[in-house]
ZAMARGU-4260 file (C-alpha; in steps of 0.2 Angstrom, whole numbers, plus 5000, padded with zeros to 4 digits):
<rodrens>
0) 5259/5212/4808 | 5274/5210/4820 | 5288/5196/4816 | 5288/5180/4825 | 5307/5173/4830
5) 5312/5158/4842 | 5326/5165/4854 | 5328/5150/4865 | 5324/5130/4863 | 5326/5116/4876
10) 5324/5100/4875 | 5324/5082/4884 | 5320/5068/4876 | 5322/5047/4872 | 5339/5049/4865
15) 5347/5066/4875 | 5342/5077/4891 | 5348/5091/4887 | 5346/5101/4867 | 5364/5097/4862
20) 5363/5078/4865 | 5346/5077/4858 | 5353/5084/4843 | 5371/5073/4843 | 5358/5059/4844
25) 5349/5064/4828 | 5363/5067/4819 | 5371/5051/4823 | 5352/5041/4819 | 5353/5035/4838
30) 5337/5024/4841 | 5328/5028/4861 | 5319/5011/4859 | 5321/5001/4876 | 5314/4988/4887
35) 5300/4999/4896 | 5308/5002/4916 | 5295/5013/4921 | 5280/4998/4921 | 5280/4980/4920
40) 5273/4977/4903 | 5275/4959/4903 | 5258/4957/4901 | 5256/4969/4884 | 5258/4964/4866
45) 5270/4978/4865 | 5284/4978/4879 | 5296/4992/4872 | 5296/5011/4871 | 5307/5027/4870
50) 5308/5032/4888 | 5317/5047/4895 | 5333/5039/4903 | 5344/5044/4916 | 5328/5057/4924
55) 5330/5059/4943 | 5316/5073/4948 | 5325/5076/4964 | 5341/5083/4952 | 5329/5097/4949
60) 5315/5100/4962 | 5314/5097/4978 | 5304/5080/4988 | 5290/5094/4992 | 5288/5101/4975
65) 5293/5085/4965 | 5278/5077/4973 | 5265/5089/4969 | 5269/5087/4949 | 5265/5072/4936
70) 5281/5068/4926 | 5274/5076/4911 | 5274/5094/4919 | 5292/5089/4927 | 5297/5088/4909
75) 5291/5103/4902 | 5300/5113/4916 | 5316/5104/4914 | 5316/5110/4896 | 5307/5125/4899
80) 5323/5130/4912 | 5334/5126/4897 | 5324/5135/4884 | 5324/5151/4896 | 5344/5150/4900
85) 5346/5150/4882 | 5339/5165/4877 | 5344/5174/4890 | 5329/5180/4896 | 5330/5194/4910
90) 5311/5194/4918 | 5314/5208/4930 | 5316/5219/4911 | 5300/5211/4903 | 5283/5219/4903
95) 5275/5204/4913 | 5258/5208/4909 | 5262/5205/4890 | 5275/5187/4893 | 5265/5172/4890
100) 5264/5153/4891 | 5255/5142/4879 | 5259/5122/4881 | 5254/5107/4874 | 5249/5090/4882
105) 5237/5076/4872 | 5233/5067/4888 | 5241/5076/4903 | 5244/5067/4920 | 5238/5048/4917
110) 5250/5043/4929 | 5244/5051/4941 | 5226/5047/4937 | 5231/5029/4933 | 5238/5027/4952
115) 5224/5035/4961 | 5213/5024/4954 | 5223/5007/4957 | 5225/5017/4975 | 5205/5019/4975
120) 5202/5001/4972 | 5214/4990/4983 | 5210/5003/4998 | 5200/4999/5012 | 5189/5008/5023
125) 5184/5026/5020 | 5188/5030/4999 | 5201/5044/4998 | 5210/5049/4986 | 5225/5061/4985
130) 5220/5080/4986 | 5234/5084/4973 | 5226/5073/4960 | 5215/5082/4950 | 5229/5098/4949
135) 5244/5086/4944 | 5232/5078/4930 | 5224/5092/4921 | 5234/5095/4904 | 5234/5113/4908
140) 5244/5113/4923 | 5260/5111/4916 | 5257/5131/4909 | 5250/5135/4926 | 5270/5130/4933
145) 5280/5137/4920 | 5268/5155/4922 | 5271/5153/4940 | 5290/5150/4941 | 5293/5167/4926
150) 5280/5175/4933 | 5273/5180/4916 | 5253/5186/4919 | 5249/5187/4900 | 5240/5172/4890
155) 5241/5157/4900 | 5232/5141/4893 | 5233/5121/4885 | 5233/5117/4870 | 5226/5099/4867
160) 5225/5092/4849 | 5232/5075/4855 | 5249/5074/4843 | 5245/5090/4836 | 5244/5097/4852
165) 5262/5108/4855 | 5262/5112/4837 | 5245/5120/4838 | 5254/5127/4854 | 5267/5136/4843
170) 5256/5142/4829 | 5244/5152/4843 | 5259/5157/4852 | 5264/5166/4835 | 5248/5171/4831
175) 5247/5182/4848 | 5264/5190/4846 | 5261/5194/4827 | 5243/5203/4833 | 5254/5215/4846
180) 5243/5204/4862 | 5263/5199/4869 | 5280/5203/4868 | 5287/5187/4871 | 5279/5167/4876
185) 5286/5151/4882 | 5277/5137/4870 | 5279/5118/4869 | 5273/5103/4874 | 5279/5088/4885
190) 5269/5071/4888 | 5274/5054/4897 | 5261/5042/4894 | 5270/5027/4897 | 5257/5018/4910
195) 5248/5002/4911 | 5232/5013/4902 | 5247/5021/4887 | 5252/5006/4885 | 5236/4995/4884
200) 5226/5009/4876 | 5236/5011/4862 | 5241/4991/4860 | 5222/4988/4860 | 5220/4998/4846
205) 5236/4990/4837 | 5243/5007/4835 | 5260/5001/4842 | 5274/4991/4835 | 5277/4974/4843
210) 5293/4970/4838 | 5300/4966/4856 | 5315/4955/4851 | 5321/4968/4839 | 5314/4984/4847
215) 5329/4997/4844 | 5324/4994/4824 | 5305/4994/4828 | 5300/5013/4823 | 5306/5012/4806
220) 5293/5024/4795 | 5290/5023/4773 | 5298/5004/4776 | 5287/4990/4770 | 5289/4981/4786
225) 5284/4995/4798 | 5269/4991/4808 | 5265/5003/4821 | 5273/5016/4830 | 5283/5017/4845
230) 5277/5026/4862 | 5289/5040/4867 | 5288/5053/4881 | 5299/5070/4883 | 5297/5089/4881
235) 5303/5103/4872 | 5303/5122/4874 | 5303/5138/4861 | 5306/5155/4867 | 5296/5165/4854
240) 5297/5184/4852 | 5292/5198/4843 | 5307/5204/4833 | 5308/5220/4837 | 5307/5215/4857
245) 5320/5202/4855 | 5332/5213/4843 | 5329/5228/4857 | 5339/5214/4871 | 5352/5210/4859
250) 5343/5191/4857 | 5350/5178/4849 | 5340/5173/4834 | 5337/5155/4829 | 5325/5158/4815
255) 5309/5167/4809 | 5291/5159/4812 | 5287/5161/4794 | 5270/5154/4792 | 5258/5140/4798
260) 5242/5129/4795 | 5229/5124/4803 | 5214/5110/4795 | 5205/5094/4800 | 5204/5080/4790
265) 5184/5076/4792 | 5185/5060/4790 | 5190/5047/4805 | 5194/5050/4823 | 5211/5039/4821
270) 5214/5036/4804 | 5222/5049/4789 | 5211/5053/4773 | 5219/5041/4761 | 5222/5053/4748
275) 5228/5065/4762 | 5218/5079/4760 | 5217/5085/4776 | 5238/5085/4776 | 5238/5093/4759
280) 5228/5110/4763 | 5235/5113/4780 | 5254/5112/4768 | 5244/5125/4756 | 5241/5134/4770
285) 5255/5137/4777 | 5264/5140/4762 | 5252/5155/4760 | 5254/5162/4774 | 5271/5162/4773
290) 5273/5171/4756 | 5283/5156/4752 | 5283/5145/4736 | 5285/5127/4737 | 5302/5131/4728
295) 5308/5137/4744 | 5307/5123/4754 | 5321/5112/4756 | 5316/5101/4771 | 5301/5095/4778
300) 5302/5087/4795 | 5286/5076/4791 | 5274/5067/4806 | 5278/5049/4799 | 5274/5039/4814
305) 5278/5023/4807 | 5260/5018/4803 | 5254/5009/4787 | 5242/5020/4783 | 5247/5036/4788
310) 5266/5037/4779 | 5257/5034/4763 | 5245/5047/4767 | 5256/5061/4770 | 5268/5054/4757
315) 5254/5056/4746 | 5249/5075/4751 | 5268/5081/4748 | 5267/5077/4731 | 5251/5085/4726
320) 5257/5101/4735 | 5275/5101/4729 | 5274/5093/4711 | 5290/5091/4704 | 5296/5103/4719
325) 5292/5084/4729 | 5309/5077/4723 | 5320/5094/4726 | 5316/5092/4746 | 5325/5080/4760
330) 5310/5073/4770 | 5312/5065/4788 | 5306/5056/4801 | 5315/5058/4817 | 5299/5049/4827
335) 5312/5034/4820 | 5324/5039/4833 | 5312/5046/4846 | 5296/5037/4844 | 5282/5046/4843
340) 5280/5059/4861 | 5260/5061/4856 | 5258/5078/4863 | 5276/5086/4864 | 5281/5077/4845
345) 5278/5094/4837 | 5289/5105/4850 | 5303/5093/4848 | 5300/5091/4830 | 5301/5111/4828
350) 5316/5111/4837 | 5325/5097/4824 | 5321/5109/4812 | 5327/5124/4820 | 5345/5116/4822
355) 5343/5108/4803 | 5343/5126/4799 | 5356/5133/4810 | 5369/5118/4802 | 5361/5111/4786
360) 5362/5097/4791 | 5345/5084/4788 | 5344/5072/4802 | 5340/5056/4794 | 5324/5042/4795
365) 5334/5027/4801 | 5328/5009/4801 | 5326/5009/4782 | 5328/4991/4776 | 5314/4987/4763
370) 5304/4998/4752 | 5286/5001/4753 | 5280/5000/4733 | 5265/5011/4739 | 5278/5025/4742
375) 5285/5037/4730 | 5305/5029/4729 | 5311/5044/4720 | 5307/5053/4738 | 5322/5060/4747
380) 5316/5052/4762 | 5333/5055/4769 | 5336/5036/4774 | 5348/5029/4787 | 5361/5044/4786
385) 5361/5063/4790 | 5361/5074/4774 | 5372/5091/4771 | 5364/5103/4762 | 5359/5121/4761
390) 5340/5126/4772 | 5334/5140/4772 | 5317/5137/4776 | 5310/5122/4780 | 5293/5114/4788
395) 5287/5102/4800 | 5270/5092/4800 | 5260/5086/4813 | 5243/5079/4813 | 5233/5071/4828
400) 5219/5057/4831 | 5203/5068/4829 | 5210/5074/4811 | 5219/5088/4817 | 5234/5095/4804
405) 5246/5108/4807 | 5261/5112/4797 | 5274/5124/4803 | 5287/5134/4794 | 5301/5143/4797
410) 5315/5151/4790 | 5331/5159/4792 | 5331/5176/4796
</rodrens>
C-alpha cells in the first residue's frame, strides 16, 4: 500500500480568506459570529451566523464566469487556487489521467435553488427558469470546475455525507492514492448555506443558537449554557499525494494521512447515540488502521458543534476508546470560532490539525464560561486559550445528520 501525504492546504473561512489568517484567527480564539448581510433575517429566531467577510467574486473570476457558479463552488476554487500554489504543483509534469478531484458539499447550491424558485413564483407570463440552475445547484459541480480549470481526468465525484461530507472526501481520496488508482487528488469541501431555507431549516428544527444580542459568544461548545450551533459557510482545500510521487517533485510535506474511520451510528437521522457508539467505533477504527495506539495521540480536533446532546456524546466516546489515555490529550472545538460549515467543517478542520502539527500549537475552544456537570471536567478541552505542546499525530472527528462518523488521522512524517 502506497503512503498518503497532504502537500498543499488552502483555506477561506469566517474568521480569515486566506490559510495564514485562518490560522492567526484560531490561534488568537477570533469568534466569525456576525449579524447575517447576505439575507435579511429579521424574520428568523436566529438572526446571526459565521459568514465569509470581505468576499467579492469579481476579485477572482470574471462577470461571465462568476455568474454561472453558486457561491459554494466560488469558494472551493478560491481555496482550491491557494491549495494548488502552495504545493507547487506543475500540471504540464503530472500524468493527468491519474490527478483527481474528490469534494465535499452537504447541500450544494441552495442559493441558487432558493432564488429560482422565489424568481418562479413572483414571475408572470410563461414560467422560466434560468438554464444555469440545475449545473450551479448539483453538489457535484464544484469537482466538475476544479477538474476543468487542472485539467486532471482521473476520479472526478461528490462526496455528500451532510457535515461528514469533505471528511469522507479525504478518507476516499487517500484510499485511491494508497490502492495505486492516482498519483496525486485535490480534496475538500466548501458549503454556503446561509439562505432564507439555511436559515429557516435549521431554526425550525432548533438546531441553532439564538443568542442574537450576544451572538460573538453564541457557539460556545462542552459549556452548560450552549444551545445550539452556529451556521457557518467557507471552504478548504488538501493537495494529497502519493509519497513517492510528491518526494520525486521535491514537495513540501505537511504531514502523513495515517489512518481513517468510517461507521454509522444506526440510530437517528439527526441526533448522536447517547452512549456514542457510533463515534466510538469509527475512533477504533481509525486507530487501527493507522497502527497507532491511543498512546500516540496528543490532540483530537473533535466535531463539537455546540449541541446539547451531541458534546456529551462524543465526550463520552473519547473516554471509552482512550481510557486513561482521555486525560493525556488536548481536545478542541474550533466550530467555536468558525461555526459549524456543514459540508466543508471537516476539510477546514483537517487543515487546523495539519498546522497544530506543523507548530504544536492546540487552537483553543473559546467561549467557555460554565461547566456542563454531564462533561468529564478533568478533559483537556483546551478552553479559552491556545495550548503549546508536542503533536505528533493527531485526529479530527466529524459526524453528519443521517449518523454518518468519520475520524481522520495524521501524523508527522
Amino acid at each position: 500500500m502506497k503512503r498518503v501525504v497532504v502537500t498543499g492546504i488552502g483555506a477561506i473561512t469566517p474568521i480569515g480568506n486566506t490559510l495564514q489568517t485562518y490560522w492567526d484567527g484560531l490561534k488568537s480564539g477570533k469568534s466569525g459570529a456576525n449579524i447575517i448581510s447576505l439575507i435579511d433575517a429579521t424574520k428568523f429566531k436566529t438572526r446571526f451566523a459565521c459568514e465569509v467577510k470581505d468576499f467579492n467574486p469579481l476579485d477572482h473570476f470574471d462577470r461571465k464566469e462568476s455568474r454561472k457558479m453558486d457561491r459554494f463552488t466560488q469558494l472551493a476554487m478560491v481555496a482550491v487556487d491557494e491549495a494548488m500554489k502552495d504545493a507547487g504543483v506543475d500540471v504540464e509534469k503530472l500524468n493527468l489521467d491519474k490527478a483527481g478531484v474528490i469534494w465535499g458539499a452537504g447541500i450544494g447550491g441552495l442559493s441558487t435553488l432558493e432564488k429560482d424558485i422565489e424568481d418562479f413564483a413572483r414571475g408572470n407570463g410563461t414560467p422560466r427558469f434560468n438554464p444555469f440552475m440545475i449545473p450551479k445547484m448539483i453538489p457535484d459541480i464544484a469537482a466538475g470546475y476544479i477538474s476543468i480549470k487542472y485539467g486532471f481526468r482521473g476520479i472526478n465525484y461528490a462526496t455528500v455525507s451532510a457535515c461528514a461530507s469533505s471528511s469522507h472526501a479525504l478518507i476516499n481520496a487517500a484510499d485511491y492514492i494508497k490502492l495505486g488508482k492516482a498519483d496525486i487528488i485535490i480534496a475538500g469541501g466548501s458549503e454556503s448555506t446561509i439562505t432564507h431555507a439555511g436559515l429557516g431549516g435549521f431554526s425550525s428544527m432548533k438546531a441553532l443558537s439564538t443568542r442574537n444580542e450576544d451572538y460573538l459568544t453564541a457557539s460556545r461548545p462542552f459549556d452548560a449554557d450552549r444551545d445550539g450551533f452556529v451556521l457557518g459557510e467557507g471552504a478548504g482545500a488538501l493537495i494529497l499525494e502519493d509519497y513517492e510521487h510528491a518526494k520525486k517533485r521535491g514537495a513540501r510535506i505537511y504531514a502523513e494521512i495515517a489512518g481513517s474511520g468510517m461507521t454509522a451510528d444506526a440510530y437517528h437521522i439527526t441526533a448522536p447515540h447517547p452512549e456514542g457508539l457510533g463515534a466510538a467505533n469509527v475512533m477504533k477504527l481509525a486507530l487501527e488502521d493507522a497502527g497507532l495506539t491511543t498512546s500516540d495521540i496528543n490532540y483530537i480536533n473533535v466535531h463539537g458543534t455546540s449541541t446539547p446532546l451531541g458534546d456529551v456524546a462524543e465526550t463520552v466516546a473519547i473516554k471509552k476508546v482512550f481510557g486513561n489515555d482521555a486525560y493525556k490529550l488536548n481536545i478542541s472545538s474550533t466550530k467555536s470560532m468558525t461555526g459549524h460549515l456543514l459540508g466543508a467543517a471537516g476539510a477546514i478542520e483537517a487543515l487546523a490539525v495539519i498546522l497544530a502539527l506543523e507548530e504544536n500549537c492546540i487552537p483553543p475552544t473559546i467561549n467557555h464560561f460554565v461547566d456542563d456537570p454531564k462533561i468529564d471536567e478533568k478533559l483537556n478541552l483546551t478552553f479559552n486559550q491556545p495550548q503549546e505542546r508536542e503533536v505528533n499525530a493527531a485526529m479530527t472527528n466529524t459526524f453528519g445528520f443521517g449518523g454518518h462518523n468519520t475520524c481522520v488521522i495524521l501524523k508527522k512524517m
